[in-house]
N, C-alpha and C positions, 0 to 999 in steps of 0.2 A: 189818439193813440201815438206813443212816441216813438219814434224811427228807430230800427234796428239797422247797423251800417254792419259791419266785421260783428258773429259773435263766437268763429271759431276757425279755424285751417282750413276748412275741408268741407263746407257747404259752397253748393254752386255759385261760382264767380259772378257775378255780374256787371260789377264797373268794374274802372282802375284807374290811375293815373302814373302815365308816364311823361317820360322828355326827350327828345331827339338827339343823338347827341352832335349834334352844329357845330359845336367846341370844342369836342371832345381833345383833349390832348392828356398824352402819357404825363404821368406826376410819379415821384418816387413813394408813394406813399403803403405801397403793400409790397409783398414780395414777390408777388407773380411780376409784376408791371417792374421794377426793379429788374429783374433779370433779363427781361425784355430791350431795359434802355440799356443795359451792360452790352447786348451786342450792337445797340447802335439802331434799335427799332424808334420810329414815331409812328405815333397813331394815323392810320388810311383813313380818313373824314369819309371818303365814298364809300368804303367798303363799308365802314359802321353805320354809317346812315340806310344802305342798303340791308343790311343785318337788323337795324330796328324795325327798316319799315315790314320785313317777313313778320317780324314778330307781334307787330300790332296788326295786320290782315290777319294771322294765326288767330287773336282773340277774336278780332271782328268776324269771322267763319263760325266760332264757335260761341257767338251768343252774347259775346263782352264787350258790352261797350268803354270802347277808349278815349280819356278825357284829356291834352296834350297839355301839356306847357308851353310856354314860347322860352326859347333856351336863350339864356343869359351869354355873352361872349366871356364876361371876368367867372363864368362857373364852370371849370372844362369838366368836372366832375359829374354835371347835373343830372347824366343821365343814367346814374344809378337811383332812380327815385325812392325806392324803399328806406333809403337810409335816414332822411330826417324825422322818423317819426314812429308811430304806429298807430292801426286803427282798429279800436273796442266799438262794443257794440252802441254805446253812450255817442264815442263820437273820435277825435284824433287823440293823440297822445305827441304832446308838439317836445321832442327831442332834444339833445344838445350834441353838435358833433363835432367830433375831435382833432378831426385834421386841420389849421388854420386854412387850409385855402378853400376847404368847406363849408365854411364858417356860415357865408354869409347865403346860402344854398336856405337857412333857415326861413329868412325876411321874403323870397319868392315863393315859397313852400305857403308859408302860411298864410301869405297874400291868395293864395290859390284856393285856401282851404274855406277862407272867410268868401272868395267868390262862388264856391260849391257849396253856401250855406252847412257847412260841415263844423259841428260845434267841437271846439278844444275839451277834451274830459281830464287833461290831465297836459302836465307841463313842466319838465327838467328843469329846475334852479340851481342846482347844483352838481358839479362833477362833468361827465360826458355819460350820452344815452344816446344809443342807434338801432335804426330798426331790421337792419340789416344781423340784429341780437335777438330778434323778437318774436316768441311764437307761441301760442295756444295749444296746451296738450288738451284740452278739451274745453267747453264753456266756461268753465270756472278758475281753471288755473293756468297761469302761463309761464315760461323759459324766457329767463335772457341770458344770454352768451356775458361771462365777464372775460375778453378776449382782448382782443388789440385796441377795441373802438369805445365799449360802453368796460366805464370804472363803478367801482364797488359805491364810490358815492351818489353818481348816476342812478344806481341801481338801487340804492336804500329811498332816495328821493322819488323814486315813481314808486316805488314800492310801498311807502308811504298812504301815496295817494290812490292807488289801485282798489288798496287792501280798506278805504271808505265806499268805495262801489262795489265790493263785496267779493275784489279777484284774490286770489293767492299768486303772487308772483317769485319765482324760486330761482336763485343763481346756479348757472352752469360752469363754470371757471376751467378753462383751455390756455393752450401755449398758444401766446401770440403769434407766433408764423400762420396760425388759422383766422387770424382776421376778424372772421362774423362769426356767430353761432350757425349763419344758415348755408357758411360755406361747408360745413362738417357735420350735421344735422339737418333735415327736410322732410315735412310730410309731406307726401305725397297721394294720400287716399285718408281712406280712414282706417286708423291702425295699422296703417304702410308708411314708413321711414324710410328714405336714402341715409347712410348714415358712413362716419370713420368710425369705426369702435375703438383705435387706438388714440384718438385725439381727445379724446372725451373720457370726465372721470368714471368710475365702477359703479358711484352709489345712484349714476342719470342713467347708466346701462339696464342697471337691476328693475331703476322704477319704471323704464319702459317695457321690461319683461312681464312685468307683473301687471300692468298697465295692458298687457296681451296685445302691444306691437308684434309686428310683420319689420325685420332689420334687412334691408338689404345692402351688405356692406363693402364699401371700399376704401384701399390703401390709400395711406398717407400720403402718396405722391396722387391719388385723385382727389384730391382735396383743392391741389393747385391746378387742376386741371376742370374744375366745376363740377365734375360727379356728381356731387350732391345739390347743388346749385339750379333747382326744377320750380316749377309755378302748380301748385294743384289746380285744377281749375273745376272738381265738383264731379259728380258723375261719372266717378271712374275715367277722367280725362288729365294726362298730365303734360305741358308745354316741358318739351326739353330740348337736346341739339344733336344734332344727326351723327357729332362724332363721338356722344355717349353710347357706345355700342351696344354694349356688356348689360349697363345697367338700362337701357332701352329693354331689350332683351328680358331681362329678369321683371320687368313691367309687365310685361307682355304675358309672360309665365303668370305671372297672379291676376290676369284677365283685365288689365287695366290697358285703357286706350293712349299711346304716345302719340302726342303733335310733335313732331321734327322738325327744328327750323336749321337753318345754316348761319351759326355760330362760330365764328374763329376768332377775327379781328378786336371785334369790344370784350373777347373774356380775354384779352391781352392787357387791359385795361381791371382787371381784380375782379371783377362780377357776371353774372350770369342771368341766365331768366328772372329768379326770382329776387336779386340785389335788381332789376330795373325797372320793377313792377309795384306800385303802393296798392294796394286794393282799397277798394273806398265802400265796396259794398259786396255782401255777398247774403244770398237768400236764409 
C-alpha cells in the first residue's frame, strides 16, 4: 500500500520538519523585518533559539514528532522551513524561491527530503513557487497565494503537474505587502479560517462562504503582526502565540484548544508558527 504523507490542512499532525534558527539574521527581504532594521534592530540568536525551542517541545507534548535540520551558517533564513516547498499526499512538491539569498535553502531542503525517503511529486521549473503560498481547501483542491513570493509562472508550472495527480490548484492574487498567502489566510480546524478579508480578493471570500467556512477576521495591520500566522495541528488543537489575544480568544469561543508559545523575537524576522513548520505527515 502506498504512503499517505499531507492529504489535507486539517488531519492530525503527526511529523514535521523544522530548523533552528543558529543563523538567524535580519534580511531586508519583507516589510515586517524592514521596519525592524529602520530602527536599528538585529536579530537576539538567544531569544530566537529559545522561542524555537518552546515551540518544538509545544509539538513534542502534543504528539508530533520533530524531525530537525542542522542549520546552515550561509542560510540566516532557514528557519522558516515551510517556504521551500509543499507536501501532497504522493509526496514533496520541491519549490522555487525567490529571494536570492534563499536561494540555495533549496539544495539542504532536499537533501533532507531524499534522507526521509520522501518521494519529490512535483517540482517548479519555472518562475518562483513557495509554500509559505500553499494550502489545501480540502483533499482535492488547493490555494496558492500569487503575492510577493510565488509568480504566476510558478503557479502555472505546478499547476501543470498537480492537475496529472488529479488536484485542482486555484490562484489567490494579493498586494504584496502580504508576503505569503498564509500570512493573510490560515486554517485552523476544519472549516475554521484565521483570515484579513481586506487583503484578499471577493471571488476567494464568496468561495469560502459557500464552502461553509467559520472567517475569523483580522485587520490589515494583523497581518504584520501574524494574526493569521497559526499551525493546525488536528483535533481541535491549534499552535499559536500568547500575544494573539483576540484571535486566541475567538478560538476558544468555537471550542477549539490553543497551545501558546512565546513568540516575539523570530516573527520580527517576517514569519510565524506556521511560515517555520513543513509538515511531512499527517493521519
Amino acid at each position: 500500500m502506498r504512503k499517505s504523507y499531507v492529504k489535507n490542512s486539517t488531519n492530525t499532525l503527526k511529523k514535521v520538519l523544522l530548523c533552528a534558527p543558529t543563523y538567524f539574521e535580519f534580511e531586508p527581504i519583507n516589510v515586517i523585518t524592514e521596519k525592524w532594521m529602520e530602527k536599528g534592530e538585529k536579530s537576539n540568536r538567544d531569544i530566537c533559539l529559545r522561542e524555537h525551542a518552546e515551540i518544538v517541545q509545544a509539538y513534542r507534548e502534543n504528539g508530533v514528532e520533530v524531525v530537525l535540520m542542522e542549520p546552515d551558517p550561509n542560510l540566516p533564513y532557514q528557519v522558516f522551513a515551510r517556504d521551500f516547498g509543499a507536501c501532497i499526499s504522493e509526496g514533496y512538491i520541491m519549490g522555487k524561491l525567490r529571494e536570492p539569498i534563499r536561494k540555495n535553502e533549496t539544495t539542504a531542503y532536499e537533501n533532507k527530503m531524499k534522507e526521509l525517503d520522501i518521494p519529490c511529486a512535483a517540482r517548479c521549473t519555472a518562475g518562483a513557487f513557495e509554500g509559505g503560498d500553499f494550502w489545501f481547501l480540502d483533499d482535492y483542491v488547493m490555494a496558492q497565494g500569487i503575492i510577493a513570493r510565488t509568480d504566476w509562472h510558478g503557479f502555472e508550472n505546478i499547476k501543470t503537474q498537480v492537475q496529472e495527480l488529479g488536484y485542482e490548484l486555484i490562484s489567490i492574487p494579493a498586494l504584496r505587502q502580504n508576503l505569503h498567502l498564509d500570512m493573510c489566510f490560515n486554517i485552523v480546524a476544519e472549516k475554521v479560517a484565521v483570515i484579513c478579508k481586506e487583503a484578499l480578493p471577493y471571488n476567494f471570500l464568496r468561495m469560502l462562504e459557500k464552502r461553509k467556512f467559520t472567517l475569523i477576521d483580522v485587520p490589515q495591520e494583523g497581518v504584520f503582526k501574524h494574526y493569521c500566522n497559526l499551525q493546525c495541528l488536528g483535533n481541535d488543537k491549534v499552535l499559536t502565540f500568547i500575544n494573539n489575544k483576540d484571535v486566541n480568544h475567538k478560538l476558544r469561543v468555537l471550542g477549539l484548544e490553543t497551545i501558546e508559545v512565546d513568540l516575539v523575537e523570530i516573527l520580527k524576522g517576517g514569519g510565524g508558527p506556521h511560515c517555520m513548520t513543513f509538515p511531512l505527515e499527517r493521519e
